[in-house]
SENUKOL-886924 format. One line per 3 residues: number of its first residue (from 1); their letters; for each residue x, y, z of N, C-alpha, C. Coordinates in steps of 0.02 Angstrom, whole numbers, always signed. Atoms other than C-alpha are relative to their C-alpha. Layout:
<keros>
NUM) a) X Y Z X Y Z X Y Z; ...
</keros>
This chain:
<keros>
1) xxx) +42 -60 +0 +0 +0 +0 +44 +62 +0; -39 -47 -21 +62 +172 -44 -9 +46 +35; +25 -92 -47 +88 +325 +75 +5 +36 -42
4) xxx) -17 -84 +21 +83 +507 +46 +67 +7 -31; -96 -54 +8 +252 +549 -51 +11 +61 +31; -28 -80 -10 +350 +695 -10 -38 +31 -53
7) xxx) +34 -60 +47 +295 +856 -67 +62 +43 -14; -53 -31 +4 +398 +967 -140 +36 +50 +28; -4 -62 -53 +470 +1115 -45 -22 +64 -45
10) xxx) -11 -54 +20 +447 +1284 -102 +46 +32 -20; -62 -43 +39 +559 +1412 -204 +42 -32 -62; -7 +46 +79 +593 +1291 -368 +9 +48 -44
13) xxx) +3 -43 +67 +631 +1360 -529 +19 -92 -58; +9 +47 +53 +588 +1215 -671 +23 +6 -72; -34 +12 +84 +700 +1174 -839 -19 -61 -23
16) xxx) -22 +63 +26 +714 +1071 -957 +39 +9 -63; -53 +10 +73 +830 +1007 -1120 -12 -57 -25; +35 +75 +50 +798 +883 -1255 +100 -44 +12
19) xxx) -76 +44 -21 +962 +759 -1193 +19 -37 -79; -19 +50 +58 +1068 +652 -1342 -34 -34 -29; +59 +65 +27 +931 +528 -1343 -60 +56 -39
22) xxx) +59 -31 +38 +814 +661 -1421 -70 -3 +52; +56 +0 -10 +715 +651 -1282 +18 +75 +66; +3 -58 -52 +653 +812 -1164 +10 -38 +79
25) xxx) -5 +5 -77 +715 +799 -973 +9 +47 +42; +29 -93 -77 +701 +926 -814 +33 -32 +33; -29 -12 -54 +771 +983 -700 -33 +68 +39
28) xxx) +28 -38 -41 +739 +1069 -551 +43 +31 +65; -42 -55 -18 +818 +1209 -442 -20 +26 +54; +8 -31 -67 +802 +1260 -265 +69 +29 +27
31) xxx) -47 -43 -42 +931 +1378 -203 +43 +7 +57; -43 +8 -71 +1041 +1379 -52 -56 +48 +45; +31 -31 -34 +947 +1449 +94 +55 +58 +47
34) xxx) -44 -34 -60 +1102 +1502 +215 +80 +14 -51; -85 -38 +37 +1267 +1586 +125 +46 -18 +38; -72 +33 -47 +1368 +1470 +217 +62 +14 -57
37) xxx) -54 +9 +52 +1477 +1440 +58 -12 +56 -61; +4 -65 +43 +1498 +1594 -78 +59 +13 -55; +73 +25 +27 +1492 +1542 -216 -2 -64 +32
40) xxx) +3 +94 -18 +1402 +1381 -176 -9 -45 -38; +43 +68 +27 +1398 +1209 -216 -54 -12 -9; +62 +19 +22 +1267 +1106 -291 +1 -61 +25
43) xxx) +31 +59 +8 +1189 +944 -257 -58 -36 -30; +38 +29 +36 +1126 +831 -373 -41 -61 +39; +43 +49 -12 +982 +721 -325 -22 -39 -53
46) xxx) -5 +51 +72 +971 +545 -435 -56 -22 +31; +59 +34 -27 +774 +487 -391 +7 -87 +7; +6 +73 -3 +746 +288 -348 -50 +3 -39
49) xxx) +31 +26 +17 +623 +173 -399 -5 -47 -32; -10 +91 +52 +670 +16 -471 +13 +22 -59; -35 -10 +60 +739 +99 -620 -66 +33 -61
52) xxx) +46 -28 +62 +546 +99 -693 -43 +55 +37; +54 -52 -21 +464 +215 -578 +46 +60 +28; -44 -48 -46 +521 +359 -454 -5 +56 -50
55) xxx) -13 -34 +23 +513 +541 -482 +47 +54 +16; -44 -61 -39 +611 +722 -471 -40 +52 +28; +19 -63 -21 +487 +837 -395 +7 +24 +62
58) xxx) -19 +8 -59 +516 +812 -242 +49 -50 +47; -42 +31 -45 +672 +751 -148 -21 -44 +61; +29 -18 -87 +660 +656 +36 +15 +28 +17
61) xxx) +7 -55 -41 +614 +746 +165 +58 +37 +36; -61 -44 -45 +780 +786 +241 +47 +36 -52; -47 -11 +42 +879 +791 +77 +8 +94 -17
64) xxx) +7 -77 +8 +838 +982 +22 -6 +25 +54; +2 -54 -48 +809 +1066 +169 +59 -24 +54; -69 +3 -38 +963 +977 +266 +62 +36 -37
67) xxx) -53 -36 +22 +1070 +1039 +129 +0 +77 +1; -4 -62 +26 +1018 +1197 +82 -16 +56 +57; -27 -42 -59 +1020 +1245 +267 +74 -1 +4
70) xxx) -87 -12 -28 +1202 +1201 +264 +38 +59 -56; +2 -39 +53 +1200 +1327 +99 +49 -45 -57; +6 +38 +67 +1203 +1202 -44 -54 +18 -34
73) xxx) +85 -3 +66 +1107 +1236 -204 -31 -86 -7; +21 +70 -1 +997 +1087 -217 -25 -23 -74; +35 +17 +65 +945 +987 -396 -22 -72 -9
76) xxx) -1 +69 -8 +856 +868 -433 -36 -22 -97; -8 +1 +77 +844 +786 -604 -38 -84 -36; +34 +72 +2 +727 +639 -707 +58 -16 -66
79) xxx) -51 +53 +51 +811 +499 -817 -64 -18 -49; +35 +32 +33 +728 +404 -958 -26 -80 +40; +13 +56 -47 +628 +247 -869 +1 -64 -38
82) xxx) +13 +49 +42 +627 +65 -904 -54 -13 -13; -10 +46 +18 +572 -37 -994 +43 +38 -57; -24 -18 +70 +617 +84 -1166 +71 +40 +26
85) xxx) -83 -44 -5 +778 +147 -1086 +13 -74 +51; -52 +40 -24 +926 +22 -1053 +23 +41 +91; -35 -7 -18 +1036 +35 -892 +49 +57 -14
88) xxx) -47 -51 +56 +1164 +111 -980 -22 +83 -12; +41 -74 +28 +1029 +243 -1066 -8 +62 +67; +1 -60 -57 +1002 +313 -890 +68 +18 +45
91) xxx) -93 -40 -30 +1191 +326 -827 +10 +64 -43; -20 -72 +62 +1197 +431 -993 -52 +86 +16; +50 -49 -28 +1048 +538 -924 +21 +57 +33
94) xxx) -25 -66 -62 +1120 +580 -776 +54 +30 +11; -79 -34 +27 +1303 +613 -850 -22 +39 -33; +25 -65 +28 +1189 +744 -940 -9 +29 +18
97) xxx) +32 -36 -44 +1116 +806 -810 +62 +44 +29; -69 -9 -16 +1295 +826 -734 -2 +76 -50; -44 -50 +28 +1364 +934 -870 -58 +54 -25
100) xxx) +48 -55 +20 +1182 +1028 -923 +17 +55 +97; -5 -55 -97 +1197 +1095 -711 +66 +51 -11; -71 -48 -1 +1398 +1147 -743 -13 +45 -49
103) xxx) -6 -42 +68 +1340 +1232 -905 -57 +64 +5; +54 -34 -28 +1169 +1323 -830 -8 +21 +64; +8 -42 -90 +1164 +1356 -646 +16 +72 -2
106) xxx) -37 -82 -23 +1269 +1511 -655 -42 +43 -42; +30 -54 +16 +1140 +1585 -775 -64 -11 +54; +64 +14 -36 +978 +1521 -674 +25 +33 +86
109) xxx) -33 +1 -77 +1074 +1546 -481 +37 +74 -3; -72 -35 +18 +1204 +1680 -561 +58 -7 +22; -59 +4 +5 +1368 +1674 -601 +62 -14 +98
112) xxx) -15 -23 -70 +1413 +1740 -422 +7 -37 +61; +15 +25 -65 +1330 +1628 -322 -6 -75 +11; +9 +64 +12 +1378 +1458 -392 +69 -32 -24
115) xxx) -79 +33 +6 +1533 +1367 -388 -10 -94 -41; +18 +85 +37 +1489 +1213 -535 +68 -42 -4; -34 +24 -30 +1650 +1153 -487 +26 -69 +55
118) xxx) +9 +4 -63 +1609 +1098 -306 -86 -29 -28; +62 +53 +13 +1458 +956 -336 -4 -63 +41; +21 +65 -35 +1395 +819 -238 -60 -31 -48
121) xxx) +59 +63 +23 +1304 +662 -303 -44 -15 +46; +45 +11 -44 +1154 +597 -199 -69 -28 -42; +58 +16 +45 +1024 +464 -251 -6 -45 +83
124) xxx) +23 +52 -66 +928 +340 -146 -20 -63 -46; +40 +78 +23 +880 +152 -207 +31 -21 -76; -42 -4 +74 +907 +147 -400 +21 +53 +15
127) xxx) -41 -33 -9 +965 +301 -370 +68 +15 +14; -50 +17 -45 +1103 +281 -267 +39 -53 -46; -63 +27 +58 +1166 +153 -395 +13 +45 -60
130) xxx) -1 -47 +71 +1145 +283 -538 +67 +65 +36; -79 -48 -29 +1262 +400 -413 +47 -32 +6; -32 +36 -31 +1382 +265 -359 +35 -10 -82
133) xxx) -24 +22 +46 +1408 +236 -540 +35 +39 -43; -12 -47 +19 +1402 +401 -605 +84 +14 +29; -46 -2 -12 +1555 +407 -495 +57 -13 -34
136) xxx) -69 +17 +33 +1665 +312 -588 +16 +34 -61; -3 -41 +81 +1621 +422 -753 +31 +58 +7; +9 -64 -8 +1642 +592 -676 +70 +1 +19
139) xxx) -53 -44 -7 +1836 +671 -694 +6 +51 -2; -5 -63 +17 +1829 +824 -744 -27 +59 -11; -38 +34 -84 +1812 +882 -600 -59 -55 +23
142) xxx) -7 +27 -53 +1764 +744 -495 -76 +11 +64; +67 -30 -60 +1598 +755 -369 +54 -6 +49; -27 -18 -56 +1666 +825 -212 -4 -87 +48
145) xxx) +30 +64 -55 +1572 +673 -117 -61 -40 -50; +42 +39 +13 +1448 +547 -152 -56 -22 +52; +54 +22 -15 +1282 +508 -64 -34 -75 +3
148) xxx) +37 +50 +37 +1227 +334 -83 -48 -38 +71; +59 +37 -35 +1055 +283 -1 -33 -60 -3; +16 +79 -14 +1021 +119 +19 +12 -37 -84
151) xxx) +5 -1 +71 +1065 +100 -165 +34 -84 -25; -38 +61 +3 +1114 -69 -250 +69 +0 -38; -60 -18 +27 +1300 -77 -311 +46 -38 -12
154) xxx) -26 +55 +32 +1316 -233 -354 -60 -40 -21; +44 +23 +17 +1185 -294 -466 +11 -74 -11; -30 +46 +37 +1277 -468 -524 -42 -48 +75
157) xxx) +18 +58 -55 +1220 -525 -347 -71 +0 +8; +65 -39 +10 +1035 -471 -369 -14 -77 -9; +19 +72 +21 +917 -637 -355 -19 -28 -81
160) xxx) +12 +11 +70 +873 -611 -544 +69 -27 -34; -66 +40 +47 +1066 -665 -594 +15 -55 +49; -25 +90 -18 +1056 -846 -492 -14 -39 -36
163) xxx) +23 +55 +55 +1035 -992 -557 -73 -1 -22; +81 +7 +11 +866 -1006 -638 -40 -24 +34; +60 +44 -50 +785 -1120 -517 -10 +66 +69
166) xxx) -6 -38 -79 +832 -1004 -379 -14 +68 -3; +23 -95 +10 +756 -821 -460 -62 -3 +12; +61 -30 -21 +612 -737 -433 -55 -5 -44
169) xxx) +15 +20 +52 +475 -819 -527 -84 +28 +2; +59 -49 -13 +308 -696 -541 -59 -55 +5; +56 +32 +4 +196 -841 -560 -11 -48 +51
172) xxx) +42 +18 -74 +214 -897 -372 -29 +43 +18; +46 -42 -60 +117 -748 -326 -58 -24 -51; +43 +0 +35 -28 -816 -448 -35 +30 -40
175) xxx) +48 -53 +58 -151 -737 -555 +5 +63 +21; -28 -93 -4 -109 -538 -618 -67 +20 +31; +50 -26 +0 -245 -447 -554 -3 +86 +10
178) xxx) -20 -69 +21 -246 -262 -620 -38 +29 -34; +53 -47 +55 -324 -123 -725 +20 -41 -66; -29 +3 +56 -221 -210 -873 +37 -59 +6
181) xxx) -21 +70 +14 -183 -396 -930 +68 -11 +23; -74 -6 +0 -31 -478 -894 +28 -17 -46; -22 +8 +51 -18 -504 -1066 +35 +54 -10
184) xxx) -16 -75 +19 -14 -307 -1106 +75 +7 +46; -39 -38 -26 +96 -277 -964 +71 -35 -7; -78 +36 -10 +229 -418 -1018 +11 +38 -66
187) xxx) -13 -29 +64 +220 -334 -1204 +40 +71 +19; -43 -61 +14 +251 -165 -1130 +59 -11 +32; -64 +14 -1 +413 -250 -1040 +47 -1 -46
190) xxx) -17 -10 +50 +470 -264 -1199 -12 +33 -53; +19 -45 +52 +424 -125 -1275 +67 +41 +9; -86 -39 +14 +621 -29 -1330 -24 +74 -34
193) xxx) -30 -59 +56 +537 +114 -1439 -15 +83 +32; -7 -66 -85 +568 +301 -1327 -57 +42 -37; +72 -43 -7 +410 +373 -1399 -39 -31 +35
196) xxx) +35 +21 -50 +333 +257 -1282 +27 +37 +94; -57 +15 -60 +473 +301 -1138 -52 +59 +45; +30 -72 -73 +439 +404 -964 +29 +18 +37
199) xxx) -66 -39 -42 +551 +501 -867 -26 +5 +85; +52 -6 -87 +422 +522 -703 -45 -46 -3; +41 +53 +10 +327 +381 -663 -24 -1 +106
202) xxx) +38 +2 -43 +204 +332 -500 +73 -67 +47; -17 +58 -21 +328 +220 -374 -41 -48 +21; +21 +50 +4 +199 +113 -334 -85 -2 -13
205) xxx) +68 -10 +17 +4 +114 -315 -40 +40 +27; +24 -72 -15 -25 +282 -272 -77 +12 -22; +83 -29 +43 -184 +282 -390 -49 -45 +25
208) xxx) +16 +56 -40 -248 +153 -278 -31 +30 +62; +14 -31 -74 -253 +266 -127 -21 +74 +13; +33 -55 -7 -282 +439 -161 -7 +29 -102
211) xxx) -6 -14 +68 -320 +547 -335 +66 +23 -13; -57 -28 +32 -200 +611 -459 +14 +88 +17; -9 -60 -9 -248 +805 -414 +34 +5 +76
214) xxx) -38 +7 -49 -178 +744 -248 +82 +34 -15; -85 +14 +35 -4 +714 -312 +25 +70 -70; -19 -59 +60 -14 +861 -431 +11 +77 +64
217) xxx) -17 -80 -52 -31 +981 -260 +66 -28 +28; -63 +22 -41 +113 +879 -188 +59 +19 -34; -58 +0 +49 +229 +899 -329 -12 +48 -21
220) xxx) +5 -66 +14 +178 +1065 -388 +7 -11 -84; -11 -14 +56 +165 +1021 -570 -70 -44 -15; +76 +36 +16 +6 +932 -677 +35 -61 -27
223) xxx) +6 +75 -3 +2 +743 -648 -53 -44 +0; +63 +21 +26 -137 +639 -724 +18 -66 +5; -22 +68 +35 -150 +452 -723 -30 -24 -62
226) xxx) +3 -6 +69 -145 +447 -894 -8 -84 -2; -5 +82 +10 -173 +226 -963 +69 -18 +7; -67 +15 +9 +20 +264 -988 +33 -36 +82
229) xxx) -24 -1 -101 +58 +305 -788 -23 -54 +5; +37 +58 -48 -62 +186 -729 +24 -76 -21; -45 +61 +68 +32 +33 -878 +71 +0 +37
232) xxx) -80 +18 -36 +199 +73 -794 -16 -2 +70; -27 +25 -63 +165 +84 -603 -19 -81 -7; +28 +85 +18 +49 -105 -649 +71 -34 -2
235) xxx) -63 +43 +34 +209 -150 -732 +46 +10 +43; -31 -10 -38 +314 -91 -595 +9 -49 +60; -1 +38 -58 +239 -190 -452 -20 -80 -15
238) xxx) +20 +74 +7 +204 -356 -568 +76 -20 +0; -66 +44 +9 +398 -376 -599 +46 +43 +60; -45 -6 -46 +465 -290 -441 +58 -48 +11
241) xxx) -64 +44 +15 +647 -356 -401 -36 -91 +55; +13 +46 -57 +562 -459 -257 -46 -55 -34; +65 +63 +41 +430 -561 -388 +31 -17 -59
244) xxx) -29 +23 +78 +525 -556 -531 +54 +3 -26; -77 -17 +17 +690 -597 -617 -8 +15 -79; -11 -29 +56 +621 -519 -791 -17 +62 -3
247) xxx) -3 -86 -22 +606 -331 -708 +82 +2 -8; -72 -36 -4 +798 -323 -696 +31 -25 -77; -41 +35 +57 +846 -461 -839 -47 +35 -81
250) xxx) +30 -40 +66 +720 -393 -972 -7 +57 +14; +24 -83 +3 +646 -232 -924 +57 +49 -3; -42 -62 -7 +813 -134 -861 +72 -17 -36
253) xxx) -67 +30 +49 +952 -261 -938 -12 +4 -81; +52 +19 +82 +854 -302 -1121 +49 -52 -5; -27 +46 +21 +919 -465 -1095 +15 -31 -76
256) xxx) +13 +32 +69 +865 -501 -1282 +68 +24 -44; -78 -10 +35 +1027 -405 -1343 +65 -22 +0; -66 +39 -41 +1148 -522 -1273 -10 -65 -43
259) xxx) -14 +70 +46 +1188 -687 -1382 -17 -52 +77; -22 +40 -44 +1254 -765 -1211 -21 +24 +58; -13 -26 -73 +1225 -771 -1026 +64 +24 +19
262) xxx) -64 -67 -11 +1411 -716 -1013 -2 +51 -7; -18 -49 +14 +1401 -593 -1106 -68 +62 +27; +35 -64 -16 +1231 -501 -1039 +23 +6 +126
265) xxx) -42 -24 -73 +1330 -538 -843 +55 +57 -17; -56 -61 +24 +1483 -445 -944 -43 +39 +33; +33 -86 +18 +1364 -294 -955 -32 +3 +89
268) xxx) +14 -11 -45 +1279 -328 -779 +77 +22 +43; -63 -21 -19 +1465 -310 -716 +37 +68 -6; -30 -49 +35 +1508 -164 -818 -52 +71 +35
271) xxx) +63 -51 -15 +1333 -85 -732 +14 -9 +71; +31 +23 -78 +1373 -140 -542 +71 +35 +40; -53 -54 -11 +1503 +4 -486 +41 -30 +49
274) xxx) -30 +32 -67 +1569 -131 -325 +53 -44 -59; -65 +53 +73 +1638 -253 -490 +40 +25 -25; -60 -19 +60 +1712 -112 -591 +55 +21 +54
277) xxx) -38 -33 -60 +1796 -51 -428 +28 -71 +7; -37 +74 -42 +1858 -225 -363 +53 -10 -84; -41 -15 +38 +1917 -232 -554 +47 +13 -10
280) xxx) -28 -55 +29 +2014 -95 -568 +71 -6 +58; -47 +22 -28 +2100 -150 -408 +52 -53 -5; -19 +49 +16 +2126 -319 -472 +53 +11 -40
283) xxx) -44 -18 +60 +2213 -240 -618 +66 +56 +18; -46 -40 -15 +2330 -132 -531 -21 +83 -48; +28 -78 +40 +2222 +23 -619 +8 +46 +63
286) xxx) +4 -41 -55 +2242 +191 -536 -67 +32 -31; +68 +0 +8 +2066 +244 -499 -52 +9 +71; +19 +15 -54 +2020 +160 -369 -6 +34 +90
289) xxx) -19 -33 -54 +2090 +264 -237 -23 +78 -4; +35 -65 +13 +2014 +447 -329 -67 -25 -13; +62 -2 -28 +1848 +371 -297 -20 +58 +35
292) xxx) -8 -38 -33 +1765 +495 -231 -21 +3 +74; -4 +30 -66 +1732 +495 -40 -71 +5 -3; +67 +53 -2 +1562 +409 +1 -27 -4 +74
295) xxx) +35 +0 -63 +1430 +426 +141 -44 -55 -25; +47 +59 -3 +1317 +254 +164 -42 +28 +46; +56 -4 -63 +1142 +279 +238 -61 -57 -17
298) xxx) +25 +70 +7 +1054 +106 +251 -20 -37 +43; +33 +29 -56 +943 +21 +362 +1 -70 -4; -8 +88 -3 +985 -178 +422 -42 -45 -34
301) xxx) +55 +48 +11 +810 -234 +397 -10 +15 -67; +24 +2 +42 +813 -194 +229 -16 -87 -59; -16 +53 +41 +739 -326 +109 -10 +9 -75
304) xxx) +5 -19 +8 +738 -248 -24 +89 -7 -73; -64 -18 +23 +916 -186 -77 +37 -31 +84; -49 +38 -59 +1041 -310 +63 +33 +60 +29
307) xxx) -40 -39 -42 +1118 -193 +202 +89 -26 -48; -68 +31 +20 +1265 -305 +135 +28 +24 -78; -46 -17 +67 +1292 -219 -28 +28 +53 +18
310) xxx) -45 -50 -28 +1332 -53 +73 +57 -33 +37; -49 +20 -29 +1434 -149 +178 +71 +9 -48; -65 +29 +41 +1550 -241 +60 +40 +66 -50
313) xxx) -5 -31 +53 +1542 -78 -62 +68 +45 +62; -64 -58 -31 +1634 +23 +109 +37 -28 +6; -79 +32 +2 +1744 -114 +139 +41 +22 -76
316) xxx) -25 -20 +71 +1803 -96 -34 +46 +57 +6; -12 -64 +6 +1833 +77 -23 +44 +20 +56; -52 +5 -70 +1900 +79 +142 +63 -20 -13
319) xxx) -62 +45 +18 +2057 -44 +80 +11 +36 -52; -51 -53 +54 +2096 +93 -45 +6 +65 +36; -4 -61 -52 +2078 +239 +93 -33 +48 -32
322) xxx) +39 -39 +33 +1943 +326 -2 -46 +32 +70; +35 -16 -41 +1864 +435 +140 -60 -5 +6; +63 +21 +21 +1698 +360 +187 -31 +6 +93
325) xxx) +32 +19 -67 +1548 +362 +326 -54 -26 -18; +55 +40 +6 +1439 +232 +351 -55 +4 +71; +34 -8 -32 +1271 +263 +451 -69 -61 -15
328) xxx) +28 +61 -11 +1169 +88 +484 -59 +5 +19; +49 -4 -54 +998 +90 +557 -25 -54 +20; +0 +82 -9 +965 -69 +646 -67 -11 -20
331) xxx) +57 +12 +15 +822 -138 +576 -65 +19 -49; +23 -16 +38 +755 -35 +472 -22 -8 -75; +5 +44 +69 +674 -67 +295 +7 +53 -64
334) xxx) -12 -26 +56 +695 -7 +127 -37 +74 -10; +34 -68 +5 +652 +198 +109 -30 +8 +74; +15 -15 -71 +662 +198 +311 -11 +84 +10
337) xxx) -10 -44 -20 +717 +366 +292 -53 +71 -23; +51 -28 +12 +548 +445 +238 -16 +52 +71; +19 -36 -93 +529 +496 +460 +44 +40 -2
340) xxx) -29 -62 -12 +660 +609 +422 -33 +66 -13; +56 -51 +23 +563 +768 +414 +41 +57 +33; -43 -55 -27 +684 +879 +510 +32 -10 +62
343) xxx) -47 +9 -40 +803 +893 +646 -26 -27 +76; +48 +16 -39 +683 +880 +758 -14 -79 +38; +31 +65 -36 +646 +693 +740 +76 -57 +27
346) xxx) -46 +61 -62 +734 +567 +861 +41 -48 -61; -45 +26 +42 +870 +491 +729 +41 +62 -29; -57 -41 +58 +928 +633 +641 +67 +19 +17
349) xxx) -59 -4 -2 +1071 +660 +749 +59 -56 -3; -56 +76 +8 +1146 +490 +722 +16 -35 -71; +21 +37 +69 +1094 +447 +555 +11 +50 -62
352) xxx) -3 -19 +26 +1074 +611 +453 +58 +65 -1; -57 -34 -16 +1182 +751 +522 +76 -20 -8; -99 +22 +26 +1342 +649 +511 +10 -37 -84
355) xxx) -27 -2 +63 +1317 +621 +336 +6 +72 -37; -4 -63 +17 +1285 +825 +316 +75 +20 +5; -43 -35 -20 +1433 +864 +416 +67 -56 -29
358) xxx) -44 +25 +62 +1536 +719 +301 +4 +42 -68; +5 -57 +48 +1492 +836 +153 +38 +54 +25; -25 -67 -4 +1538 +985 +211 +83 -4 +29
361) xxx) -75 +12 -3 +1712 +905 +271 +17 -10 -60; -29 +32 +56 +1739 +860 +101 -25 +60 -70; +2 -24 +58 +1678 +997 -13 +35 +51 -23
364) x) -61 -43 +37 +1823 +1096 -17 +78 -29 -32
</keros>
């Protein structure tokens, strides 16, 4: 069942640009609140959602208003969604997103009051692997820090790449039952062509629980559940990672482009930022060690995305001395950190503050 999303905060200013792929994407712009830093940094926000849903109108609750009290510009930015966008297609997104911010802020923010320089990454779920990965792309310059919220960062271990007997097989939960067949909704899994594609999509069954003019005051923009919306969240929660191993292997891999199971693991490898890193070590590559430094925020009980892929990802990083903080919450489950709402509530000084005050050690 879904809750209330976040809403967005106030003081936005809304873009957009038609990206490589020919297709239009936004972005969105909230300002530093406190002139701590002059000019200031930015932070990019990479949305979750299993890759096919999740939007940018609204950050969580702590993300914008923890930063942009510490005086960070805040952004947050949509990708192309699966099924008609690859893996791949959305790393390329948000390496757009990247260089459209260094190339625009200083007219939108001015010149003055924006150091595109000085950037932090920050995603949560897919997210958080879309930052984690983005990492290894980004030289020149470099994100100050990295963010990664419960994010997965090693897909290769994901139950959809075990042995076949042992994945996630949609037809123990029995008969689809939906606005829309599970014929339709396995066709639009495989649907590749981006005049179908969607950049903002419902994370789960929002249209289930309240209307769409709901979610249009929450997000401050006009959101309809169009047959489209309502076709992808369906399709969202029939091949979730937890029911299905042809949400990750078809919908976000397109298994069908691969001759071989080697060769579509190659590509899961090439997508799982903990492999290319262990790699790169393996190979005596230098790399490994200008990672950039990395805050973990991830709750035990997740089932979801394994506490254990943050783990292993800081060990990693740790054994190259890449400056890192990891913040655990015992028990907690996947998108725990929704109760953050401000300083106020009983965690934030253990959990959210010491990943603020990791940032701000690190963005000079």
């Amino acid at each position: 069942m879904a809750s209330l999303p976040p809403a967005a905060p106030p003081g936005f200013t809304d873009h957009t640009f038609i990206s490589a792929s020919g297709i239009e994407l936004a972005v969105r712009v909230w300002p530093a609140e406190t002139p701590v830093h002059e000019p200031a940094p930015f932070v990019l926000w990479t949305h979750g959602g299993g890759w096919f849903g999740g939007f940018h109108f609204a950050p969580l609750p702590w993300m914008a208003p923890g930063f942009r009290k510490r005086g960070y510009h805040f952004v947050s930015h949509n990708y192309r969604l699966a099924p008609q966008a690859r893996v791949d297609d959305q790393l390329s997104d948000c390496l757009e997103a990247v260089s459209w911010c260094r190339a625009n802020l200083p007219t939108i923010l001015g010149a003055d009051h924006v150091d595109v320089n000085r950037y932090v990454l920050c995603g949560e779920s897919a997210g958080g692997h879309l930052a984690t990965l983005m990492g290894l792309h980004l030289s020149n310059p470099p994100p100050k820090a990295i963010v990664d919220v419960y994010g997965a960062v090693d897909l290769a271990t994901m139950p959809a790449f075990t042995a076949p007997d042992k994945r996630p097989n949609r037809e123990a939960d029995g008969p689809w039952n939906g606005r829309f067949s599970e014929e339709a909704l396995n066709r639009l899994l495989r649907d590749r062509n981006l005049d179908n594609v969607l950049t903002d999509a419902l994370p789960w069954n929002e249209f289930d629980v309240f209307p769409d003019t709901v979610l249009s005051e929450l997000w401050a923009t006009e959101f309809r559940y169009t047959d489209r919306v309502l076709m992808q969240a369906e399709l969202h929660m029939m091949h979730s990672l937890s029911s299905s191993a042809d949400g990750l292997r078809v919908g976000i891999m397109h298994s069908e482009k691969f001759a071989t199971e080697e060769e579509l693991m190659a590509f899961v490898h090439s997508m799982s930022p903990l492999r290319v890193l262990r790699d790169r070590a393996g190979q005596g590559k230098k790399g490994l060690e200008l990672y950039p430094p990395t805050a973990f925020l991830h709750g035990t009980g997740d089932t979801v995305v394994p506490v254990e892929q943050s783990y292993t990802m800081a060990e990693t990083l740790r054994a190259a001395d890449v400056p890192l903080i990891e913040c655990y919450e015992e028990g907690e489950p996947h998108v725990f950190d929704l109760k953050y709402k401000g300083p106020e509530v009983a965690g934030w000084d253990a959990y959210i503050r010491p990943i603020l005050d990791f940032v701000d050690k690190h963005i000079d």
